[in-house]
N, C-alpha and C positions, 0 to 999 in steps of 0.2 A: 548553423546548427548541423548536427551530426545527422546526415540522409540515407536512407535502405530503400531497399526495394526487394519486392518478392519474387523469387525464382520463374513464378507462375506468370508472371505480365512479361512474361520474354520467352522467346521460340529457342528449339535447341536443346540438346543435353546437357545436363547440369554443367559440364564444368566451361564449355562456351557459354552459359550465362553468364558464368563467375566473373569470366575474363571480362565477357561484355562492361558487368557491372563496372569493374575496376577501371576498367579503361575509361567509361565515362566519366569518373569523378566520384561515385557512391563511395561509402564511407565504409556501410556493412550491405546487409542481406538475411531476408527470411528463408528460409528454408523449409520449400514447400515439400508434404510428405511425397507425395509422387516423386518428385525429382529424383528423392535420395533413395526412395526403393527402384528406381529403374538406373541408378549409376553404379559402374562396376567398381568404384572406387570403394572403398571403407568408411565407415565415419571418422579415424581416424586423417584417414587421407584426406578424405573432404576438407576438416578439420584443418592440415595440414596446406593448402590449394588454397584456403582463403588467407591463411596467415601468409604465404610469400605473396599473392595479390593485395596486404594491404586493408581486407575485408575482416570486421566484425559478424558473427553470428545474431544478430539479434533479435531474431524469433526462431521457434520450430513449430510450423504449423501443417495441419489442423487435427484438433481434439475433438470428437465429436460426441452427440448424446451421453454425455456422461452423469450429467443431475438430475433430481429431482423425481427417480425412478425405483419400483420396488428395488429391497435390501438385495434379492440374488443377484439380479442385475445389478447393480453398484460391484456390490464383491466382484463381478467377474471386468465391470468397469477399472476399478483399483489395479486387480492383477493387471490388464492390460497398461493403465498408466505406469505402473512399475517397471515393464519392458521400454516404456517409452522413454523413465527418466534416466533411465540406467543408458540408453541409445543418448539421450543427451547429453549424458557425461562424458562418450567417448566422441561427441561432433564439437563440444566445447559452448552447446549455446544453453544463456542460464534461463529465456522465458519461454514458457507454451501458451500458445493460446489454444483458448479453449472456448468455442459454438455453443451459444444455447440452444436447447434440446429441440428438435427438430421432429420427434420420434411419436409416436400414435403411445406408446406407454409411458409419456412422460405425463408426471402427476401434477396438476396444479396446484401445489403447495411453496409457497416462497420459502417457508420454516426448514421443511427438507432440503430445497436447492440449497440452502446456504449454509445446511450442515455437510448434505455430501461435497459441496464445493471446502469446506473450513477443513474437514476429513480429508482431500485431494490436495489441501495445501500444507496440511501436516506429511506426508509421504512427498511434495514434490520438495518440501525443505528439507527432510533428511538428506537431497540430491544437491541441494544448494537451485534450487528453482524454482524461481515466483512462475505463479499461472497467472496471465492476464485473462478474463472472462468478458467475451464480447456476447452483445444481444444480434443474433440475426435477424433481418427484415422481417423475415418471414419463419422466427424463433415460434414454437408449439406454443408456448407459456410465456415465455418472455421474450420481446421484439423489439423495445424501446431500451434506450441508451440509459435513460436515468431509471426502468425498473432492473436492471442491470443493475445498476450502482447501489439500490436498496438495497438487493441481496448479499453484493460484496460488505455494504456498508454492514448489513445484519452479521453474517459469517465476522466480520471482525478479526481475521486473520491477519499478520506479517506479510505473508507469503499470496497473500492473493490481495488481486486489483482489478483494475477493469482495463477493456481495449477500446477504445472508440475507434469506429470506421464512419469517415465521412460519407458514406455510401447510404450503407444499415440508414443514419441519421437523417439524411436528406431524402431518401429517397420517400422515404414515410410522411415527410414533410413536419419533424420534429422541429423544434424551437431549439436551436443549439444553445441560445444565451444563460440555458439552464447545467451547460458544462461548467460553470462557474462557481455552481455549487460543491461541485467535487475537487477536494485538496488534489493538489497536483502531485503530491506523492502517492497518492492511488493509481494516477493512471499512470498505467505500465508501459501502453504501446498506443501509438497514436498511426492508425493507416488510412489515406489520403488515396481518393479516387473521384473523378469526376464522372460526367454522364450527360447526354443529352437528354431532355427534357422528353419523355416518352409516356404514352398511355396503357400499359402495358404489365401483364404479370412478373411480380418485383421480382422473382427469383430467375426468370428468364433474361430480362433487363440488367440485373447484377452478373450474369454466368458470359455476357457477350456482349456488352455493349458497354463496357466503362470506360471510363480514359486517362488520361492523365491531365493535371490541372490547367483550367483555361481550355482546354479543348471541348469540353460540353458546358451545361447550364448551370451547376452549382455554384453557390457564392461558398467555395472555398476560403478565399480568402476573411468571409464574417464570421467562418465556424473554428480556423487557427487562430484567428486573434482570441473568442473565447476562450480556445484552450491554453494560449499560452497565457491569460490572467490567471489562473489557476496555478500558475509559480512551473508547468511539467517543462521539462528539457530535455526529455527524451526522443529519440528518434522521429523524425519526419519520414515515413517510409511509405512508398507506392505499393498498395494491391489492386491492380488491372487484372481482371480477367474480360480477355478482347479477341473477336476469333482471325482479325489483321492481324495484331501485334502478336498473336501466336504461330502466322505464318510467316511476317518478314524476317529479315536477316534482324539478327540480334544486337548487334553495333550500334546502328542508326538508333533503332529504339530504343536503346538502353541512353542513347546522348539526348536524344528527344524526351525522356525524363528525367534526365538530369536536369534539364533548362526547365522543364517547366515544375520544377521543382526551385528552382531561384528565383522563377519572374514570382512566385507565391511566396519566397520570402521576403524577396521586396515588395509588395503589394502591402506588407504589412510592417515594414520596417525591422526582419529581422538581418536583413543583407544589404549592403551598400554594392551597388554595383554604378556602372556608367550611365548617366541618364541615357535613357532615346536621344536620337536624333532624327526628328521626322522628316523622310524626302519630301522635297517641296513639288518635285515634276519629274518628267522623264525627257533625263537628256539624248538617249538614243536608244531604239531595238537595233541588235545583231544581227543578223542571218548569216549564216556558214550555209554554203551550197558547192556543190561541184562541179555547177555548171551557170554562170550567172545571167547568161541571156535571158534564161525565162524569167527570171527575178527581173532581170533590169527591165523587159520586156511590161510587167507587169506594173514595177512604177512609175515607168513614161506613162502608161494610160492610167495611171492615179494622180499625174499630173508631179512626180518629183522629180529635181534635176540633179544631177552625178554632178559636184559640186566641190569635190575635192577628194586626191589621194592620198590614203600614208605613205607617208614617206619612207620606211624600212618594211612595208608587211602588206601583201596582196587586199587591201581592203581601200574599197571606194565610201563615200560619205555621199548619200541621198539628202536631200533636204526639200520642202515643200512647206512654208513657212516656220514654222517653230519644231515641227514633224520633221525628226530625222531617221534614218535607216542606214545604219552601212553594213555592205553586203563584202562578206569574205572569203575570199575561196581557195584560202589557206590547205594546208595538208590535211589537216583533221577533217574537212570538207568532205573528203570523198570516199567518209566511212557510211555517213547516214544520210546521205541524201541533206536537201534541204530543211533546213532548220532553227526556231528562234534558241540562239546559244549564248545570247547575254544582252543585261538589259543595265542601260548606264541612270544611275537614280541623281537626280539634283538632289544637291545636299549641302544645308549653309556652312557645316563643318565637318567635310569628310573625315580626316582624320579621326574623328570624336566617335561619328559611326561605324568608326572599322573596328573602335575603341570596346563599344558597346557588341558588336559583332561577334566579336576574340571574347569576349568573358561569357557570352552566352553559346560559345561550342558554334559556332560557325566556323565551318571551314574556311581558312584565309589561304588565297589561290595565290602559289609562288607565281609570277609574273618574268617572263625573258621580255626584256625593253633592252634595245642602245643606250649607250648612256644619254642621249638627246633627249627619248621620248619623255615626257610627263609622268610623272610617276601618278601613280593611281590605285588606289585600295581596294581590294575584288577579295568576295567570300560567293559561296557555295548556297544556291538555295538547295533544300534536301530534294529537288527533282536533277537536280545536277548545273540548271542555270546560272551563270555567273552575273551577280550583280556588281557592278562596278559606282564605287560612291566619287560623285563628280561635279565638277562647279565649272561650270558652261558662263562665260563672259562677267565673272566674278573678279573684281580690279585686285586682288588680295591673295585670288587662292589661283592655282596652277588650272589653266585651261587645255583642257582634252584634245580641243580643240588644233591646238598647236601641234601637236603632229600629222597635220596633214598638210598636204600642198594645193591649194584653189586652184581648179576648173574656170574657165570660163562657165556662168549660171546666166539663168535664161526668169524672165517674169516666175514670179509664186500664181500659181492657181487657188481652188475654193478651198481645200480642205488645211487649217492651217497647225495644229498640234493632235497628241496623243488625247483623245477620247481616255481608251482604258486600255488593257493588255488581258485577253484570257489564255492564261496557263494553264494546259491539261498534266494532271499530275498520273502519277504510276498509282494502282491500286491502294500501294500500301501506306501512300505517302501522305491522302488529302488533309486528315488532322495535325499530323506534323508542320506540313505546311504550311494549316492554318496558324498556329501559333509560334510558327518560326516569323511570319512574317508579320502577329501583332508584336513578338515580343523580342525580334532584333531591329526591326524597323518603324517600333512605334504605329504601326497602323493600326485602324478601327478596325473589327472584322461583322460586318450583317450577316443577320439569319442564313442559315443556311437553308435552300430550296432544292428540291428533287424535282430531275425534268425527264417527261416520257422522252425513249430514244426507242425508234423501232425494233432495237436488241434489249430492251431492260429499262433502266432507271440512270439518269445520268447526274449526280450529285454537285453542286456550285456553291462557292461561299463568295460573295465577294468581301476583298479589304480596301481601307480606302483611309489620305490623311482629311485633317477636316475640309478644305475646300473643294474636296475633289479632284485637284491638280494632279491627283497619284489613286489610280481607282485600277487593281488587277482581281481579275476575276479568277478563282482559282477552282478547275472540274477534274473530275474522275469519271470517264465515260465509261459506258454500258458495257463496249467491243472495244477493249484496247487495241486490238490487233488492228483496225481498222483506221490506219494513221490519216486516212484523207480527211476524215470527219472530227476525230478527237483530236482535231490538230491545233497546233497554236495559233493564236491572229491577233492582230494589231485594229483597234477600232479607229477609226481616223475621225476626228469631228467637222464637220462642215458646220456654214449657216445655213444652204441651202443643199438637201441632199439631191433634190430633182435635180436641177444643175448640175451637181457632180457625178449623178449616178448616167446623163447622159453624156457630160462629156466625158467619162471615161469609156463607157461603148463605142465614143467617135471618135476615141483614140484606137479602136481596135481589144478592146475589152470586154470580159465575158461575163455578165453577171448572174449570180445562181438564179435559176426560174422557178419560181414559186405559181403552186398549185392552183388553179382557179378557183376551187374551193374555199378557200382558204379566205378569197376574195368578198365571195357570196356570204360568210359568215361575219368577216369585215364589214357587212353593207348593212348586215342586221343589228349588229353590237353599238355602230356609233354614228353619228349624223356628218357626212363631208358635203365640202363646196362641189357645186358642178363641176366632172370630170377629174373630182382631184383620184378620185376609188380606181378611175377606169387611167390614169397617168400611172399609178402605184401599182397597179397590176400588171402594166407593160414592161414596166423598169425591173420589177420584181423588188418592189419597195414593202417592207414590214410597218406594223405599225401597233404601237404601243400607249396607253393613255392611265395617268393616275390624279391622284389629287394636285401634283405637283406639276402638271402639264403632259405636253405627247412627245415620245419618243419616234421617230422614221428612221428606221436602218435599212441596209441591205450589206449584200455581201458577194464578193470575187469566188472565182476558181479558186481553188486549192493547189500551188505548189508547190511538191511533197510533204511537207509535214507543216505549212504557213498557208494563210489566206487575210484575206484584209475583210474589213465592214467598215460599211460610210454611215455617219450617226449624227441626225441633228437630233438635238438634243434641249428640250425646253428648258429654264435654266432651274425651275424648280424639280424635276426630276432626277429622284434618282435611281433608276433603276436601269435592267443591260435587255431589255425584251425578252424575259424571262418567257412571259406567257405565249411568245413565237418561236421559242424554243424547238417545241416537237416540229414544229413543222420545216424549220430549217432544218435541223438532221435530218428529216424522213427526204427534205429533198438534195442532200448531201449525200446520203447513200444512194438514193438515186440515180445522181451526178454521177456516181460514181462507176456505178454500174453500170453508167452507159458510156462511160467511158469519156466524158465531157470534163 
């Protein structure tokens, strides 16, 4: 289907939207009135800017207070709409939309609205342009979608229709099923916005907090299907107004709705794309570092052994049962300190994955390999992470594996695979994120929780496939600046974390010290065995309990931008100890600051 989006849900002066738009893939574009009164450009030229990018004009928005109000005000209503058709004849775009009245003089009469709107649509067809008429949320008079459509249906005009905005409609908590009632040659513009789930005044919640589909709580997808029964084939077009997506770079977002504008039309059958392919595990974390003693330093005492080299390229392969790491101290190393710089996904057919990757705007990472090594399919998460799609002792598909040369290896220790992986993302990235990774990689994504951090509010989603085998937690901390603490880590699972958590101290290991406090509150919440509360407080062991059983974590030092946590994990739970949250930051920045 032919896709737009609004000038307004993207940062930047107009005509770096433009580009933006086109480069993602959009079709057309609305044209919000600010944009074009702040561009030195013409309408003409504007006009001319979308035609060599390839873009349709398909809206000029917004028309405001215009119906339903004394005769002088109309009059002076009309004259201004006549400047406005006449400016759309020379930007090329043939529909307005137009807001219901919002205004303390607008008169509660449906008979008027649909005669000044039938009178508005006699002057905007002498211009050759339909007005689509939307009901705002929080419309004076009119606020609902289908009293919208009485009015157009009363006016009975050619030239006017209506606009549905999935936003206005859900957020009211309308019955969309009743879009069915309206022939689909009425509706003129159809704009599509999500939103998280909030308690809050609608018009505040509309102006900063919407999103693009799949990233908040709407069932989008139950309210396109309504409308496309209704026969409409018009525009599928994003209006975000988001006060991120009005600060980030305009590229990323504009490709970040372009995708989640496909996975919505797949969701409902109007696009064929590649199925998912859901990763089954995690074949290996990366680390690039500059310096890899303290790295290797720190997996001797987690118990993993250096177990094989590549063979053309500075990277060693850690292993400790099914938990791999290799550590790389390649060139790019000794830009950023240490860091998780790619993460290898098990996948029963990578190729299919990279398949599905490439059509939903991932970036696919050119790759320098000898002709020996493995060939291997690597796209871009939008934090800059390379995942790599990989088939780890799979008799059929090419193993990763092979290019490396075996170490002599030493016994496996307690902790045997990947727990989960928490990624900290950039500000601007965490809902892209999220929906890059339900919708190139098939994963489920849970509620998203906010966790106190002694600077702010620290935001977590996790995603996950159904067994758990693949579970990364995705954050946006409080103090980005503060890489010790919003750093990335690898949860390592144990069956016994006391075990682990001492002997990696008796390897010479540091584990974060948690608060005595912390303890005492411990001692009040939940019933332990003798000496288990007063063992957990020495080790600096966490402890976590739900219907599903108890979680015991703890967690390493921080080197530079990575740290690990050991997690036994009962097998009915699922959750990362959300609720020990604050107090591992509080005693992270701590760590920190004293220089530990």
């Amino acid at each position: 289907m032919h896709t737009s989006i609004a000038t307004v849900s993207l940062s930047g002066p107009l005509t770096e939207k433009l580009t933006a738009a086109a480069r993602a893939g959009f079709d057309g574009v609305e044209i919000f009135e600010n944009d074009l009164l702040a561009s030195p450009l013409t309408p003409e030229e504007i006009r001319a800017r979308c035609a060599d990018l390839g873009l349709r004009i398909d809206l000029y928005q917004p028309m405001r207070d215009i119906e339903a109000v004394p005769e002088e005000d109309f009059a002076r209503n009309l004259r201004r709409a006549r400047h406005k058709f006449e400016l759309m004849t020379r930007l090329g775009a043939d529909t307005v939309l137009v807001c219901s009245n919002v205004s303390a003089q607008t008169v509660d009469d449906d008979s008027l609205a649909a005669g000044h709107l039938s009178r508005l649509a006699d002057l905007a067809q002498d211009f050759g342009v339909r007005v689509a008429y939307e009901a705002l949320a929080w419309g004076r008079r009119v606020s609902t979608y289908d009293h919208a459509w009485r009015i157009v249906e009363a006016a009975g005009h050619p030239a006017l229709g209506t606009c549905l905005d999935s936003f206005h409609i859900l957020s009211r908590g309308s019955d969309p099923k009743g879009i069915e009632d309206i022939p689909g040659e009425k509706i003129f513009f159809l704009q599509l916005a999500d939103a998280p789930l909030l308690a809050m005044d609608v018009l505040q919640w509309s102006r900063h907090y919407r999103c693009f589909p799949g990233q908040g709580g709407f069932d989008l997808a139950g309210l396109l299907t309504h409308v496309l029964r209704t026969g409409y084939r018009g525009p599928l077009s994003l209006e975000v107004f988001n006060d991120v997506f009005r600060q980030a770079d305009a590229g990323p977002t504009a490709v970040d709705a372009h995708r989640s504008l496909l996975l919505l039309q797949e969701a409902v059958g109007a696009v064929e794309l590649p199925p998912p392919t859901v990763p089954t595990g995690i074949a290996f974390a990366e680390l690039l570092t500059p310096d890899a003693e303290p790295v290797a330093a720190l997996l001797r005492a987690l118990g993993f052994t250096r177990t094989a080299r590549h063979h053309g390229k500075p990277v060693d392969l850690w292993q400790q049962g099914e938990a791999r790491v290799l550590v790389n101290t390649g060139p790019a190393a000794r830009r950023d300190g240490t860091r998780l710089a790619a993460i290898g996904l098990e996948s029963p057919d990578p190729a299919a994955a990279a398949r599905r990757a490439e059509a939903l705007h991932a970036p696919v990472l050119p790759r320098r390999r000898a002709p020996e090594d493995t060939p291997l399919d690597a796209v871009a998460a939008p934090d800059g992470t390379h995942l790599f799609f990989c088939a780890t002792g799979h008799p059929r598909l090419p193993d990763w594996r092979a290019d490396f040369t075996s170490l002599p290896d030493t016994p496996a220790p307690a902790a045997t695979r990947v727990d989960h992986l928490a990624l900290t993302q950039p500000w601007h990235n965490f809902d892209e994120a999220t929906l890059f990774h339900r919708s190139v990689l098939g994963l489920h994504a849970q509620e998203s929780v906010h966790l106190a951090d002694p600077y702010g509010l620290m935001r977590s989603r996790a995603v996950t496939n159904t067994d758990g085998s693949v579970r990364i937690a995705l954050s946006v901390g409080a103090a980005p600046a503060d890489d010790t603490v919003h750093a990335a880590h690898l949860a390592l699972a144990t069956d016994d974390v006391v075990a682990a958590a001492r002997a990696f101290r008796a390897a010479g290991g540091r584990l974060l010290p948690i608060p005595a406090n912390y303890y005492e509150d411990l001692a009040a919440r939940y019933e332990f065995a003798d000496g288990e509360l007063k063992t957990y407080r020495e080790l600096g062991i966490l402890y976590d309990r739900d219907a599903g059983g108890a979680f015991r974590h703890c967690y390493t030092e921080t080197v530079g931008r990575v740290f690990f946590e050991l997690v036994q994990r009962d097998p009915g739970h699922q959750g990362y100890g959300a609720a020990n949250a604050p107090v591992r930051l509080a005693a992270q920045h701590g760590a920190r600051g004293t220089g530990r």
